[in-house]
C-alpha positions in Angstrom: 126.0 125.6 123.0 124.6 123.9 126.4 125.5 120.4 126.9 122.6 117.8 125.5 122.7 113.9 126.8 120.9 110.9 125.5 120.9 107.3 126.3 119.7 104.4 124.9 119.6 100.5 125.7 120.4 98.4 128.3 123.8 98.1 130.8 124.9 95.5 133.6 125.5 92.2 134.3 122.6 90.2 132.9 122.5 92.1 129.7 123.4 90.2 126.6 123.3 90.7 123.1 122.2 94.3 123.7 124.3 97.5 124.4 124.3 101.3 126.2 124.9 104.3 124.3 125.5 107.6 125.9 125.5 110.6 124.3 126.8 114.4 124.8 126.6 117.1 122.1 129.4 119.3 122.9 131.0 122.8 121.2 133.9 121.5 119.7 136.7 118.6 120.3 135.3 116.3 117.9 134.3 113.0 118.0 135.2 111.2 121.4 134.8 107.4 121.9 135.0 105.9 125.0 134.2 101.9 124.4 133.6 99.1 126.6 132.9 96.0 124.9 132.8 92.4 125.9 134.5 91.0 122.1 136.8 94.2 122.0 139.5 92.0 120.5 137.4 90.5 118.0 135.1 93.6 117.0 136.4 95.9 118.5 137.5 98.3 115.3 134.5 97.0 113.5 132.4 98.5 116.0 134.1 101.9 115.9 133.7 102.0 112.3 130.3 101.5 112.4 129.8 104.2 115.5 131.7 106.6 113.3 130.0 105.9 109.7 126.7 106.6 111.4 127.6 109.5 113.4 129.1 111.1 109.9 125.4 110.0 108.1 123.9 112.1 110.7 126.1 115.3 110.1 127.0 115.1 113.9 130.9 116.0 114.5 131.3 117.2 118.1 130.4 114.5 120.5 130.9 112.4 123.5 129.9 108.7 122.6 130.2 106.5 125.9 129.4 102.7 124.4 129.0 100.0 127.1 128.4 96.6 124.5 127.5 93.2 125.6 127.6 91.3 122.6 125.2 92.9 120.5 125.1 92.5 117.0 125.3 95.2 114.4 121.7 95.8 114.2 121.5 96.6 117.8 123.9 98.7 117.8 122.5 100.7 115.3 119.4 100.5 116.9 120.5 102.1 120.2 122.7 104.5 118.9 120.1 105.8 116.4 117.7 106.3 119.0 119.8 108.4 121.0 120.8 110.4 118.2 116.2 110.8 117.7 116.5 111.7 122.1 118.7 114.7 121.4 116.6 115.6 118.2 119.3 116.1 115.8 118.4 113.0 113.3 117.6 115.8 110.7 114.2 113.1 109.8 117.0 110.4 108.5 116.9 106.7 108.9 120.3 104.7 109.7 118.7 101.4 108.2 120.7 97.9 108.0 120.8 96.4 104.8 118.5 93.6 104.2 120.1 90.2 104.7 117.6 87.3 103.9 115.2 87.2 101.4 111.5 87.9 102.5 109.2 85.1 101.1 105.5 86.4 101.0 102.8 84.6 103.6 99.3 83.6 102.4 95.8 84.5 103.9 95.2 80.5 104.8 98.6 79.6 105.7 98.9 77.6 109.5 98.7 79.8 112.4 98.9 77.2 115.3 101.6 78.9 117.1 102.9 82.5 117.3 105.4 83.2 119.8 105.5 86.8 121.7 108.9 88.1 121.8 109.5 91.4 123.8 110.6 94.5 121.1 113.0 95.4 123.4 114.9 92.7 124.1 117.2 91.1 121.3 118.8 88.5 122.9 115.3 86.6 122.9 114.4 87.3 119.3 118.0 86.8 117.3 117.3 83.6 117.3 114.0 82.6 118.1 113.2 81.1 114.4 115.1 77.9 115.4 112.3 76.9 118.0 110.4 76.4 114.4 106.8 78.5 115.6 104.4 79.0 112.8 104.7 83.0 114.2 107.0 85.1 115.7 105.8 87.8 116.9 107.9 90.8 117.7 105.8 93.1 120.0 105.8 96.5 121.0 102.6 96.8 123.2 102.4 95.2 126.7 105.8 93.6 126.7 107.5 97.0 126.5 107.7 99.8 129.3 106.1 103.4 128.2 109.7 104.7 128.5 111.2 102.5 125.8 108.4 102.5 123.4 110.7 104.9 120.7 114.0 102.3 121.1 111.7 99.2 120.8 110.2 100.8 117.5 113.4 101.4 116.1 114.9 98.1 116.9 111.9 95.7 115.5 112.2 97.7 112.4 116.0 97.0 112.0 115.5 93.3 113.2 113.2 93.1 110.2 115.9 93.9 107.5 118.2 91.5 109.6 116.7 88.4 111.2 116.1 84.7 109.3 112.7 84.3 110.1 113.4 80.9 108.7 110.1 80.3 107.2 108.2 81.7 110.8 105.5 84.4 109.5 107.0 87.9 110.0 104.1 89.4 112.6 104.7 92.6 114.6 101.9 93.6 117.5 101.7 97.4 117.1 100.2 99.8 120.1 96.9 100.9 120.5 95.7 103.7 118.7 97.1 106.3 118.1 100.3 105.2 119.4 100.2 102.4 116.6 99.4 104.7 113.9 103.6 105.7 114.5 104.8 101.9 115.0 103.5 101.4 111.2 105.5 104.6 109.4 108.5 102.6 111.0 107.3 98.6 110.5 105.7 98.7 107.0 108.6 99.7 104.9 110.3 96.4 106.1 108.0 94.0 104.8 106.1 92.3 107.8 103.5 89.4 107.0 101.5 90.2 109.3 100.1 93.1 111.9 98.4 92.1 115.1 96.2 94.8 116.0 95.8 94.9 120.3 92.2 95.7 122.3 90.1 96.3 118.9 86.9 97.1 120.2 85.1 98.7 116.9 85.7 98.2 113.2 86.7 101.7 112.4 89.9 100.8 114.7 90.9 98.3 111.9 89.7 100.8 109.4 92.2 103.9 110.8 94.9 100.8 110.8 93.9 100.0 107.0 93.6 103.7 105.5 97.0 104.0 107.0 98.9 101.1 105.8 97.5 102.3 101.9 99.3 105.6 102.6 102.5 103.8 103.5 102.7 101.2 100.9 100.9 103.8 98.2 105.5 105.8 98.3 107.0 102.1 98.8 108.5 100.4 96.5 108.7 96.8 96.3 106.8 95.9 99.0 104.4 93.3 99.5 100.8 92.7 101.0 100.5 93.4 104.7 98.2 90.9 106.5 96.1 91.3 109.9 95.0 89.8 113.0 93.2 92.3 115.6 93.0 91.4 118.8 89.3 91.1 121.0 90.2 91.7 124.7 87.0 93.7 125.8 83.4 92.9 126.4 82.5 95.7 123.9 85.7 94.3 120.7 83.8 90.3 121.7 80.0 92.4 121.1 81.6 93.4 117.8 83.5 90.8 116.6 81.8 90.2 113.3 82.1 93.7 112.0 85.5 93.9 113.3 86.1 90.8 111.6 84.7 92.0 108.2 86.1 95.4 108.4 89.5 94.9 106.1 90.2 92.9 103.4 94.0 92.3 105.1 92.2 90.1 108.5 93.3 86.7 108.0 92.6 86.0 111.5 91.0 87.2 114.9 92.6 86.7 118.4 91.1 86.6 121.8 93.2 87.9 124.7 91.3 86.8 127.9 93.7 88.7 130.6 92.1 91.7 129.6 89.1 90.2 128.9 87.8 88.7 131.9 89.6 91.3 133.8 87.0 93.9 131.8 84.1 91.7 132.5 84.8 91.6 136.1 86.4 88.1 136.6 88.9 85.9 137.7 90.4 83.6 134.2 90.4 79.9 135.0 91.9 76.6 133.5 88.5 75.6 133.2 87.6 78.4 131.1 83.7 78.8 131.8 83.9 82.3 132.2 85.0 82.7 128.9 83.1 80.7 126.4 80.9 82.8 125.2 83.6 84.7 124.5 85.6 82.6 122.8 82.5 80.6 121.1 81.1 84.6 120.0 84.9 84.9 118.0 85.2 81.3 116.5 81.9 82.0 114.4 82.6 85.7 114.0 85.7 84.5 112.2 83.9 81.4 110.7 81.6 83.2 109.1 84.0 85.9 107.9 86.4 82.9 106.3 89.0 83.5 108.4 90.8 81.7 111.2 90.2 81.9 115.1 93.0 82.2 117.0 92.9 81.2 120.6 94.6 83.4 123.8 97.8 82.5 125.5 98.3 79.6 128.2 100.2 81.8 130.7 101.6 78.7 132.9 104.6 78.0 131.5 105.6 75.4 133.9 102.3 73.2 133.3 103.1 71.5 129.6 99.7 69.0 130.0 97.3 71.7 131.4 98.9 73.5 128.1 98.3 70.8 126.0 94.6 70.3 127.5 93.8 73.9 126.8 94.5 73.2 123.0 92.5 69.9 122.6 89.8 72.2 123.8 90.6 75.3 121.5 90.5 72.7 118.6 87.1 71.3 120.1 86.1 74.6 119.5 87.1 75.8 116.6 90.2 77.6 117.3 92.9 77.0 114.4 95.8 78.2 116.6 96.9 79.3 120.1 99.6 82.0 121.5 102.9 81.5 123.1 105.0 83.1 125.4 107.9 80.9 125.7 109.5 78.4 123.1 109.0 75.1 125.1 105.5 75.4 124.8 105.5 75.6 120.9 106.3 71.7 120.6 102.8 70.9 122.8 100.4 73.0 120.6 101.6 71.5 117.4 101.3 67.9 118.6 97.8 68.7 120.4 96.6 70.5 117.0 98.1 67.7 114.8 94.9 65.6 113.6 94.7 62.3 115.1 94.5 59.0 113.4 91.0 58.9 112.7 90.5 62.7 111.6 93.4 61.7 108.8 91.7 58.6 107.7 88.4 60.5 107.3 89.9 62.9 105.6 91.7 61.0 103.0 88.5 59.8 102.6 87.1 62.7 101.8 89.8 64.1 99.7 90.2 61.1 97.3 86.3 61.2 96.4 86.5 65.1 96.0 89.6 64.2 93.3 87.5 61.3 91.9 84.4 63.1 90.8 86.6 66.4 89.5 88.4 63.8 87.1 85.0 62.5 86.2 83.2 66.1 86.1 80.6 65.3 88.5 78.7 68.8 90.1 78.5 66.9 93.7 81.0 64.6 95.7 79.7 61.6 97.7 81.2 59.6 100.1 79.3 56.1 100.1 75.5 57.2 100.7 76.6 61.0 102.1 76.7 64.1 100.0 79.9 65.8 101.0 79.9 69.7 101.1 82.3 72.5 100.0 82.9 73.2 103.0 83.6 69.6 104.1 86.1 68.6 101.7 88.1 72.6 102.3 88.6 71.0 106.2 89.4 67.9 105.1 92.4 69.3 102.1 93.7 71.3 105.1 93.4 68.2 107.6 95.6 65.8 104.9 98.2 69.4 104.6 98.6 69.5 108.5 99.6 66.0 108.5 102.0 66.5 105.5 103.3 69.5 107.4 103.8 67.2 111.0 105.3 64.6 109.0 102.5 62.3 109.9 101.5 60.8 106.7 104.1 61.5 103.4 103.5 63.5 100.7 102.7 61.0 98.2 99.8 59.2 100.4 98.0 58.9 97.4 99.8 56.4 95.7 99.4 54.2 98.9 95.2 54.6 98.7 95.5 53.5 95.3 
């Protein structure tokens, strides 16, 4: 038999938390280790253990295994090591999966979605423990954020981060690829019980539909699995054109996003702070969403450095609907909850609102009204969710209540 190689993951100074694996099939001479690790004294046996029980689950018994490891935790390493094993095509179809090491809590349809924070698929070091920057979201992505090239290790590595992350109460969302690519990110992501798939550069509803009809076929030979939420993404002329039927094509949207790199670039124009070129846009998808009943999520602010042209940018997403806005680093989750956060007045209003609502249920009135005002369904539905965003920011306590009384 010729000599096959495989690698996978990353080498070299500036990796952390991450590892290299090199493989070579040979004739004979068994299995042959050659390990490099930076906690060799600590894990050293623990990682050989591991190489070995996974090179036995995948029947292979004559190999070269060169391992260069900078820290990387269990997962990883099963991660790279299994997608080398895919490279040299000798997986026999089997899956080397972690077991599952913190209880998955289900998400809701109406649950907050101010922040979600993009975290590359194929870099762990920046996801391990992104749940203790406390983002409504975290999303781990395998579309833009990951090179064609490492697509297949990325894949591999969000699903094993799934069974093996504390999410910490952050909604579990993955960003799959375009179609059809993304058709093979979900026979790997669905199994391990994400909240929530975010669906890039929808342009028609039947894109959502392919995305549904193939998440039933998944979940139909799962067992205990739970529903499977999503948010496509509108980053075209054509998906903003659409946005209502795209909006109303699945019962699983809870949300629609706008991504306005793409966008203005496909309209033929330059994005700005000031955000002209993009409110018809963005004004087309709040009332797409609005009149779907689900939430408007608002793009990215992509200057990481500028924390009040960020926090600008979401007092104006909230003037216009938005419930929510994007994040690509940690620091600028802090700004978008405190510029979402209802002022003073809005809470007051609110409470307002909410205490008349509670008064005519307990006296079984068909109509609420505050002072000479009839107050509306939907009124008193943005007013409940006003008084829980304040709860949730630790603005007002929980038992406000007993302090109108």
């Amino acid at each position: 038999m010729s000599a096959k190689y495989a690698e996978a993951g990353n080498r070299g100074e500036s990796v952390r938390s991450d590892c290299w694996v090199n493989l070579k099939l040979t004739d004979t001479g068994g299995i042959q280790l050659k390990l490099k690790s930076k906690v060799e004294v600590l894990y050293g046996d623990s990682i050989r253990q591991l190489i070995n029980d996974m090179l036995r689950f995948f029947e292979i018994t004559n190999v070269d295994i060169e391992l260069e490891d900078a820290g990387a935790v269990p997962f990883v390493i099963m991660a790279r090591l299994e997608t080398a094993v895919r490279r040299l095509g000798v997986d026999k179809g089997k899956r080397y999966l972690p077991l599952w090491e913190y209880p998955v809590p289900a998400s809701s349809r109406d649950r907050f979605r101010r922040s979600r924070l993009y975290l590359p698929g194929d870099q762990p070091k920046l996801f391990i423990n992104a749940a203790i920057h406390k983002g409504d979201g975290l999303i781990l992505d395998l579309e833009d954020s990951v090179a064609p090239p490492k697509k297949d290790a990325a894949r591999i590595l969000v699903r094993n981060a799934l069974r093996a992350i504390d999410f910490k109460g952050a909604e579990r969302m993955v960003r799959i690829n375009q179609l059809p690519l993304g058709v093979e990110d979900l026979e790997e992501i669905i199994p391990q019980k994400p909240h929530l798939i975010l669906i890039p550069k929808v342009e028609t509803p039947d894109q959502v539909q392919q995305i549904d009809k193939k998440v039933d076929e998944i979940l139909a030979k799962e067992k205990n699995v739970q529903e499977v939420f999503f948010m496509p993404i509108l980053e075209s002329g054509k998906g903003i054109i659409n946005a209502y039927p795209i909006a109303v094509a699945s019962k699983r949207n809870v949300a629609l996003a706008i991504g306005l790199e793409d966008y203005t670039a496909d309209i033929g124009t330059q994005r700005t702070n000031e955000g002209r070129e993009s409110f018809f846009a963005r004004s087309m998808l709040v009332n797409a969403a609005r009149a779907a009943g689900i939430q408007a999520i608002d793009t990215v602010f992509s200057d990481v450095d500028d924390m009040e042209g960020l926090r600008e940018s979401v007092r104006e997403a909230k003037a216009l609907g938005f419930d929510g806005k994007g994040c690509i680093h940690p620091r600028q989750i802090r700004v978008i909850h405190e510029a979402f956060a209802p002022g003073a007045k809005e809470i007051e209003k609110a409470k307002k609102i909410v205490l008349a609502f509670e008064e005519a249920e307990r006296k079984g009135l068909g109509v609420v009204s505050l002072g000479s005002k009839m107050i509306d369904p939907p009124v008193v539905k943005r007013a409940l969710r006003t008084i829980d965003m304040a709860v949730k920011d630790g603005i007002i306590p929980e038992g406000w209540r007993k302090e109108n009384e």
